[in-house]
C-alpha positions, 0 to 999 in steps of 0.5 A: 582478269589478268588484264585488270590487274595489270590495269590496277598496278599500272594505275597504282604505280602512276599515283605512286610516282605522281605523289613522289614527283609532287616532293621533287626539288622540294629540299629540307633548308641545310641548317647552318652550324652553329658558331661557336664563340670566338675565343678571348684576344690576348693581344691586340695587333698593335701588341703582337707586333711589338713582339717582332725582333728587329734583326733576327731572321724572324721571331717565332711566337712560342706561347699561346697568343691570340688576336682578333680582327675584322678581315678588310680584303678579298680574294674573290677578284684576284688582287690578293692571292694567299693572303688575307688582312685583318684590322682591330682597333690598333692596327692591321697586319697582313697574314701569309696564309696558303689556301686559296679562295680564303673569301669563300671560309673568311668574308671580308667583314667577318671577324676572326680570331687567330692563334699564333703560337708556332707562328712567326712574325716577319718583316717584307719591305720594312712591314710586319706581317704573321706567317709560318717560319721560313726555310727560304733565307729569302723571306722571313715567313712563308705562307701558313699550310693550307691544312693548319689553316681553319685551325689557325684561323676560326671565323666568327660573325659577319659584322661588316667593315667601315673603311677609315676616310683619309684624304692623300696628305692624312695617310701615314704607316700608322693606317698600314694594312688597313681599309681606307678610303679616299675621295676627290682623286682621279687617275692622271692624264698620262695613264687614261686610256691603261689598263689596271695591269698587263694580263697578257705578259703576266708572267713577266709582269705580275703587277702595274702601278698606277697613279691617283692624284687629288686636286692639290697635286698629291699621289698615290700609287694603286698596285695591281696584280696582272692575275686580278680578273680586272687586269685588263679593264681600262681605268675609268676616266672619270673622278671620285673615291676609291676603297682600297687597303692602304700597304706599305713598302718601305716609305712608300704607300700604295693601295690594293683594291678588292673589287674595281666595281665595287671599291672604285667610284671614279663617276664624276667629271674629272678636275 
């Protein structure tokens, strides 16, 4: 008799554990939260620029403004570390904002909203930029704390971006801080067989510039980080287009790639 129940619990509990394991891996979808709408822009990138003061140490924005854009660079590759762009319909500005893997909250393609009151618009080399006031005589800004960040910045809907195709000749400051394209280029001779930046002596060289040429003799640099994962991979050799954020210093233009497999298509033969 003691035998039988022993059998019939065990049985019991083999059913009990059958039924449980047949639920096992089998998760309930998280349910994505809702975004609430992003607010209203005051501004628009080109207007809150206007706002900083030539010589002072920075200009600081008391009142309660807000600006909205669609972000155009990722971090997930490196190239941009702490930063982040946005662009609307009248320019881009780059925004100094201390929290790393930024991509991960801020997709490039996401468009945001970004309250800049307590903020402060700077100038490194000669270009606009918003970040947080700076103690540091050296810089005008420093990077926003990584803790304001979410509350400075509220991402909105994935809309995606188009870059603005422009040929070497076209580009000017008024595409600064903006995602362009460029076709027909290629890197030059003297710099096939490079690698996009020197991953081994980082530390001594935190970034390479390398040169895009088009088929009339036009150049343009392409700065890269040494931190970038793709540091170390070897310009391709070939022609094509290339993706990238158009900055500035000073007068000279340069382009920052996001992603070398996804941004550079430099496939065709060279010219």
């Amino acid at each position: 008799m003691k035998q039988n129940k022993c059998t019939t619990l065990f049985v019991t509990l083999m059913v009990v554990l059958l039924v449980l394991s047949c639920h096992y891996n089998k998760f309930e979808p998280t349910p994505k939260p809702n975004k609430e709408p992003l607010p209203n822009a005051t501004h628009t990138i080109s207007q809150l620029k206007a706002l900083y003061k030539n010589g002072s140490a920075r200009t600081t924005i008391a009142k309660d403004i807000i600006i909205r854009g669609t972000v155009s660079t990722s971090d997930l590759k490196g190239n941009f570390y702490r930063t982040i762009d946005i662009q609307d319909e009248t320019g881009g500005i780059e925004l100094k904002m201390g929290m790393p893997n930024l991509s991960l909250i801020y997709p490039k393609g996401t468009e945001i909203a970004v309250r800049c009151q307590n903020l402060a618009l700077g100038k490194y080399g000669d270009v606009i930029n918003l970040g947080f006031p700076s103690d540091d005589a050296k810089y005008e800004t420093s990077f926003v704390p990584d803790l304001m960040v979410p509350r400075v910045m509220i991402a909105g809907e994935h809309k995606g971006i188009a870059p603005q195709v422009l040929t070497l000749k076209q580009i000017s400051k008024k595409f600064a801080n903006t995602l362009i394209c460029i076709s027909d280029v290629q890197f030059i001779d003297s710099e096939i067989g490079q690698t996009y930046a020197d991953p081994i002596n980082k530390t001594s060289v935190s970034a390479v510039n390398r040169t895009l040429i088009d088929k009339y003799g036009n150049t343009i640099t392409v700065r890269t980080s040494s931190y970038a994962l793709f540091a170390g991979k070897k310009l391709p050799e070939g022609s094509g287009s290339i993706e990238a954020l158009l900055t500035y210093f000073r007068d000279t233009p340069q382009l920052v790639i996001s992603d070398n497999e996804t941004d550079v298509k430099l496939t065709k033969p060279r010219f």
